[in-house]
N, C-alpha and C positions, 0 to 999 in steps of 0.2 A: 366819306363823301366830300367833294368838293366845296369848301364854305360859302363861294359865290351861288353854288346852284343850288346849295340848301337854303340859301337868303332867296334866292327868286321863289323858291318853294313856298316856303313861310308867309309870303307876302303874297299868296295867291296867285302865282302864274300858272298857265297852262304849260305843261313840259310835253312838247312832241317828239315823238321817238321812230326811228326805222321798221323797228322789229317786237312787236309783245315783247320777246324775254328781254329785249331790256328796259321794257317799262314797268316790267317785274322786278328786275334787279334794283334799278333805284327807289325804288318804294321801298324793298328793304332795306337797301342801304341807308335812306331818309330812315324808315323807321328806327332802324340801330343807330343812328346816331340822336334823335330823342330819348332813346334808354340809357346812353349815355349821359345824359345832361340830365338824368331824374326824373325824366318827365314821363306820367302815368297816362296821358291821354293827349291826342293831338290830331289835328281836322288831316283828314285824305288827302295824301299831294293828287294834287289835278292832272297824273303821269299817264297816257297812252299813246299807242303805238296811232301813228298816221293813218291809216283806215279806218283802224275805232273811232277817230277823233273826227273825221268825214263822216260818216254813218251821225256821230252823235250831234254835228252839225245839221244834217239833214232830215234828222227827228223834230228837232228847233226850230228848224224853217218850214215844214210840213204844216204847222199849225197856225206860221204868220204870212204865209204868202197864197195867193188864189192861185196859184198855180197845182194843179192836183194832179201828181206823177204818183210815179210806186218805182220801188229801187231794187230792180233785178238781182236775188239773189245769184252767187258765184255758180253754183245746179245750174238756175235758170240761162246765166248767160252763153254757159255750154251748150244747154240743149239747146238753144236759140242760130246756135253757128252751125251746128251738125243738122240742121232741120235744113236752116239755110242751105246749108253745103250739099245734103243728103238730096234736093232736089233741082241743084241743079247741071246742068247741062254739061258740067265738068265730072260727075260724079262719077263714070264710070271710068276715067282716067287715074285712079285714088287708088290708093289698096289699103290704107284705112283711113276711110273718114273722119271721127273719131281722133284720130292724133293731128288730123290737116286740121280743124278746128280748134285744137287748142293751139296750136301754131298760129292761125290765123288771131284766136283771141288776142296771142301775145303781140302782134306785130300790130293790131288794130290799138292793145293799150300804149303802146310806146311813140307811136303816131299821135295821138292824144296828148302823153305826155310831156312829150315835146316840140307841141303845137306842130306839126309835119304836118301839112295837107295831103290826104293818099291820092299822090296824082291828080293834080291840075288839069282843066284839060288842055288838049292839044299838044300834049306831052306823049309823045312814042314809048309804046308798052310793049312787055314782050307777053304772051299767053299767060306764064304764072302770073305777071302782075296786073294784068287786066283781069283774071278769075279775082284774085284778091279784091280787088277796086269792085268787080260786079257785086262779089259777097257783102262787103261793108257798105256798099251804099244800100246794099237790103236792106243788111242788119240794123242802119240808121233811120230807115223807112218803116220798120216795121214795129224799132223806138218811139218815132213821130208817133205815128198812128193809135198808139196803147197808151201814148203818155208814161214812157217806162223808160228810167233812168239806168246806167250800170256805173260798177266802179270808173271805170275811164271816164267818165266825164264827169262825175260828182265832183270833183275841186270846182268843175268851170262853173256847175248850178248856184255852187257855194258863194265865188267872186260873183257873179249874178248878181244874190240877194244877200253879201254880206253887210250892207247897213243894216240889217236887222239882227244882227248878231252883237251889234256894238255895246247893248247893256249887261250880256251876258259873259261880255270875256275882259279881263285887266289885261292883261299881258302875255304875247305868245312867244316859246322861245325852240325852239328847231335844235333838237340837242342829237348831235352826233350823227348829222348827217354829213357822207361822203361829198355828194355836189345835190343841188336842189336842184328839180326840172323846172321846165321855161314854166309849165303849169304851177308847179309849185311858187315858180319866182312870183307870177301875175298876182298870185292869191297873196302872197306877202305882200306887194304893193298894193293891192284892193285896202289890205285892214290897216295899209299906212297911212293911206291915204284917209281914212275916216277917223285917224289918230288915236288908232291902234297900235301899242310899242310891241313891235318884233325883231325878236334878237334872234341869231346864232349863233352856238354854244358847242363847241369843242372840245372835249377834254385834253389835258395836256399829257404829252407821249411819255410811258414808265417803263417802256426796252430800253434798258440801260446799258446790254449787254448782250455777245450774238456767239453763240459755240455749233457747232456741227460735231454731229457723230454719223460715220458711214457705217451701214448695216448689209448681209449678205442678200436678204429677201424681207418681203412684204410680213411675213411672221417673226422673224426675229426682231425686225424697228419696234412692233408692236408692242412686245416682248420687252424692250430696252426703254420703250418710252414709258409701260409700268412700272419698271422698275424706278426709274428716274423721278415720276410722280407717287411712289411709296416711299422714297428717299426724303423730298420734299416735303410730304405731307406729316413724317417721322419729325423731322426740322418743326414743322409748325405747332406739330403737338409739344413738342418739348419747349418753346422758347414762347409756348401761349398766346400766339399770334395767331391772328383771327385774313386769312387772306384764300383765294380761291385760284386753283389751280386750273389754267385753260387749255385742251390740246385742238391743233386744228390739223384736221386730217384731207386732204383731197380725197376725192368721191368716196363721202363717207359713205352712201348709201351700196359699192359695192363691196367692202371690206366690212361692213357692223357687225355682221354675226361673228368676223376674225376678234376684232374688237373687244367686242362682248366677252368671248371667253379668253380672248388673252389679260384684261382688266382683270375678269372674275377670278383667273387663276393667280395672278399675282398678289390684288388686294385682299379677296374675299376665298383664298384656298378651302377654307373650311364649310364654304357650300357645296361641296362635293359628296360630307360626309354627313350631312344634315337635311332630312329632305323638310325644310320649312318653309313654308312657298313665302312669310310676311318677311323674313329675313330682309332685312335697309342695306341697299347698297350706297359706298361711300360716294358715288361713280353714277354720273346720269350722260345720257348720250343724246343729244339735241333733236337727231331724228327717231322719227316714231318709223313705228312699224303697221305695214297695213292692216284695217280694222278686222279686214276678213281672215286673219289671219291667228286672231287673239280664238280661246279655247270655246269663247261661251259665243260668238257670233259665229263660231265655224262650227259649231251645234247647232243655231238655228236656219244656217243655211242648211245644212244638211237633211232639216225637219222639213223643212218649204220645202227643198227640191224632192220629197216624195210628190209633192203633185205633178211630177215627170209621169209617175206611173213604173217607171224602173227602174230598181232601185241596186248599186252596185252592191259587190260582197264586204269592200271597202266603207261604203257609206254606211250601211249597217250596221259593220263591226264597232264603229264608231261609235255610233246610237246606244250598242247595247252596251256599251263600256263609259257612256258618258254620266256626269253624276248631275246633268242640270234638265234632265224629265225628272216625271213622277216615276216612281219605285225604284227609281237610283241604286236605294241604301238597302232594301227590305226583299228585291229581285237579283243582286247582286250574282249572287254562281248562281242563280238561273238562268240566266241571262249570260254568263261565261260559257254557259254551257251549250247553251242553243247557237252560239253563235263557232263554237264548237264543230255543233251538228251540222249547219250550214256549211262550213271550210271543208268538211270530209264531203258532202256531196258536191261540190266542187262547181256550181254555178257562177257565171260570174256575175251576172245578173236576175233579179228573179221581181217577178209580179207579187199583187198583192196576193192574189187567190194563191199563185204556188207557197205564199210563206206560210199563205194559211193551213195549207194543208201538209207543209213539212210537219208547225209547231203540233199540229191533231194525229197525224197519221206514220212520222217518223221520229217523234221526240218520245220519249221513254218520261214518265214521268216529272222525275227529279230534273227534266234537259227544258220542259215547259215552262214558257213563261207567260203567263196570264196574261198580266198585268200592261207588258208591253205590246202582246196583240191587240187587246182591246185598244189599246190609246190607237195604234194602226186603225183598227176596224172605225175609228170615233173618227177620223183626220177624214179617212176616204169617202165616209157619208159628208159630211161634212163640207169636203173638196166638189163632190161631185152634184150637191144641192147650188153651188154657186154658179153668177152667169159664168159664159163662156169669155163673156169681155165687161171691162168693169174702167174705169178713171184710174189714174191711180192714185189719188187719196182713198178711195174706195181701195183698190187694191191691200195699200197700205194699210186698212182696218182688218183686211179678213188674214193679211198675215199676223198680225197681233193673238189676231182670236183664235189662230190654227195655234200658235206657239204657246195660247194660255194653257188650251184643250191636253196639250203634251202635258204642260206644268213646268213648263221651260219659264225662267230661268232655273229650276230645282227650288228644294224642298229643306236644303241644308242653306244656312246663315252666309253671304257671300262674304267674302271680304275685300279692301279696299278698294284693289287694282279691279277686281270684278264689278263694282259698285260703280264705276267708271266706268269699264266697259261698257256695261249696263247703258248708261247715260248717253254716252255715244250715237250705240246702237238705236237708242231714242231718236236721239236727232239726228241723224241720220236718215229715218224715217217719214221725221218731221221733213225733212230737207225734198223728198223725193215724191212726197204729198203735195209740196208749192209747186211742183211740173204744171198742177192739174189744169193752169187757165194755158199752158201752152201745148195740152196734148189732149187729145179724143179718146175713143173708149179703147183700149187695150188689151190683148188676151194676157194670159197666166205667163207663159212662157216669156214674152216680151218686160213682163215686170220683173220677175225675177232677175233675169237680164241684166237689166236699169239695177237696181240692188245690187246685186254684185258687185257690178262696174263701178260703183259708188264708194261701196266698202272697200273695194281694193285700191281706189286714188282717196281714198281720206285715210292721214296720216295720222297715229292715236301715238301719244305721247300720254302717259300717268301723270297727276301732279307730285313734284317730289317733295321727300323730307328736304330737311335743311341736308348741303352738301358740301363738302371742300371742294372739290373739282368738277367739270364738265368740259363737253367735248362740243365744237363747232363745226358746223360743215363749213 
């Protein structure tokens, strides 16, 4: 670590950062360099990434100012655009709403950012940018009105009422930012001016040196950059050096799964022949994968989406092959089997009543499975005792309670990356329960909906072990 930025450390500065992971990285890097010097215990560097450092500002001020706002969760500011958008008089020029609104959010934050006023008036508009301008001046109006703050303008609440911050901070230092916005600049001169010291901190450049290798295709580079970082990492094991290997990929997010297994086969060949799910990879890859996507949330979608009432051969098979209901372990080729029976009659979807009456009237004993009917029979009483339309925090309680009744998460001890999951999956929930002061009562179909949509844009990353190298979008 850098010994000036471990002195501002030590001495109580606030270190602002771009990005979480690297307000991650220098807490460790602070930390290892206290292990180095002997030292058995030492205060928490004051390291977060700029939005956590806004939020914890705004928690601060929430208690010393008469000003009585609430701060738009990232959920909330979406649905708040798509509500906008969805009602008006542009809407049926769209073909999805839904991506016009996060468009719109970004170009409203960057407008913010860079103190840009959306069009002045008497300024000549063409149709998109007059839509734009009618949405934002809602979207500000409808701020006003609630006393409800969002990211984009929380630096400005902060310059606001930052004399009230002045006991609680020594020194602010802006570490490794590319350019600071005009927003960012103001709020720097706000805490200068109440003689507040804020620096800028750039680490100095360690590319010493720049080689090219041309490759045939998009698998072989991949191929050639494992190898190159198995080379390196060989180097570092032997000469007991302690340093971390970076790759940066252009659009990682359409190449990861290449990634994934061109790493796996290079560094970690031997998981091919080992099926151990806890196996440490040397190798972490910066983007996550969407949440609905992981084994134990594409389980309890699968559980919710019986309250369709029809239920595929596919979604099923699933169910009875999954180990995170009740009788996972104990129904096992019972449950192989009925789902057996089901593929030879060849439906491709089927109701509650016909499954009932496959497992009673064409399963042969040994093809029965008790155990998973009844949890069926328990879901649909259950489903069909509830309103037809509900809030959704409401909503968000009767899904928990359908997914206990299953016994989902399962019945076997989870392990780490699932225990995560898990957590997620929580908040997640938690997230789509805070809708409820901006949405009315809702049917079944419509939540589910909202959950998916949710789980499929929240990007779940595991927390890792310690690693030698990682990869950057």
């Amino acid at each position: 670590m850098d010994n000036t930025l471990s002195e501002l450390i030590s001495h109580g500065a606030t270190i602002i950062t771009p990005t979480q992971r690297l307000s991650r990285h220098l807490r460790y890097q602070y930390a290892a360099s206290q292990l180095a010097q002997g030292k058995k215990a030492w205060e928490t560097p004051d390291c977060l990434p700029w939005t956590a450092w806004c939020k914890r500002c705004f928690e601060s001020l929430s208690f010393q100012t008469e000003d009585k706002v609430s701060i738009l969760s990232n959920l909330q500011q979406q649905w708040l655009w798509q509500e906008i958008i969805g009602h008006s008089k542009y809407k049926d020029q769209l073909l999805q709403i839904t991506a016009t609104a996060k468009q719109a959010a970004q170009a409203y934050q960057l407008c913010q950012q860079w103190c840009v006023p959306i069009f002045p008036e008497g300024v000549y508009l063409s149709e998109d940018a007059f839509a734009f301008k009618q949405w934002a001046d809602c979207y500000d109006k409808q701020k006003r009105d609630n006393a409800w703050i969002d990211d984009a303008v929380l630096p400005d609440f902060i310059t606001a009422h930052v004399s009230k911050l002045k006991r609680k901070i020594k020194k602010i230092v802006f570490y490794d930012f590319d350019q600071l916005t005009a927003q960012q600049l103001k709020l720097k001169e706000a805490f200068i001016d109440i003689g507040i010291d804020v620096e800028e901190f750039n680490p100095a450049a360690r590319n010493e040196s720049v080689g090219i290798c041309e490759e045939t295709d998009k698998q072989a580079e991949i191929w050639s950059a494992a190898c190159w970082a198995k080379q390196h990492l060989q180097s570092m094991l032997e000469n007991k050096t302690n340093e971390t290997i970076g790759i940066i990929a252009p659009n990682l997010s359409s190449i990861r799964e290449q990634l994934e297994y061109g790493f796996a086969s290079v560094l970690t060949p031997h998981k091919w022949l080992e099926s151990n799910e806890l196996q440490q990879k040397p190798y972490s890859i910066s983007l996550g994968k969407p949440l609905s996507s992981f084994p134990l949330v594409y389980t309890a979608m699968n559980l919710l989406a019986l309250g369709k009432r029809k239920v595929s051969i596919n979604t099923l098979s699933a169910l009875l092959h999954s180990p995170f209901i009740s009788g996972a372990t104990d129904e096992a080729a019972a449950r192989a089997k009925f789902d057996a029976v089901l593929r030879r009659i060849g439906e491709q979807q089927s109701g509650f009543k016909t499954l009932y009456w496959i497992a009673e009237e064409r399963c042969k004993e040994h093809e029965q499975c008790e155990g998973f009917i009844q949890l069926l029979k328990t879901f649909e009483i259950s489903f069909l005792s509830h309103p037809k339309k509900q809030t959704l925090r409401e909503w968000t309680m009767s899904f928990s309670d359908w997914l206990t009744d299953f016994g989902w998460p399962g019945e076997r001890k989870l392990n780490s990356d699932e225990h995560q999951t898990l957590q997620a999956w929580q908040s997640a929930l938690t997230q789509l329960g805070g809708l409820d002061a901006l949405t009315e009562g809702i049917n079944f179909s419509t939540a589910l909906f909202q959950l998916n949509r949710l789980l499929g844009e929240t990007q779940f990353h595991r927390k890792p072990q310690k690693l030698r190298f990682k990869y950057w979008a």
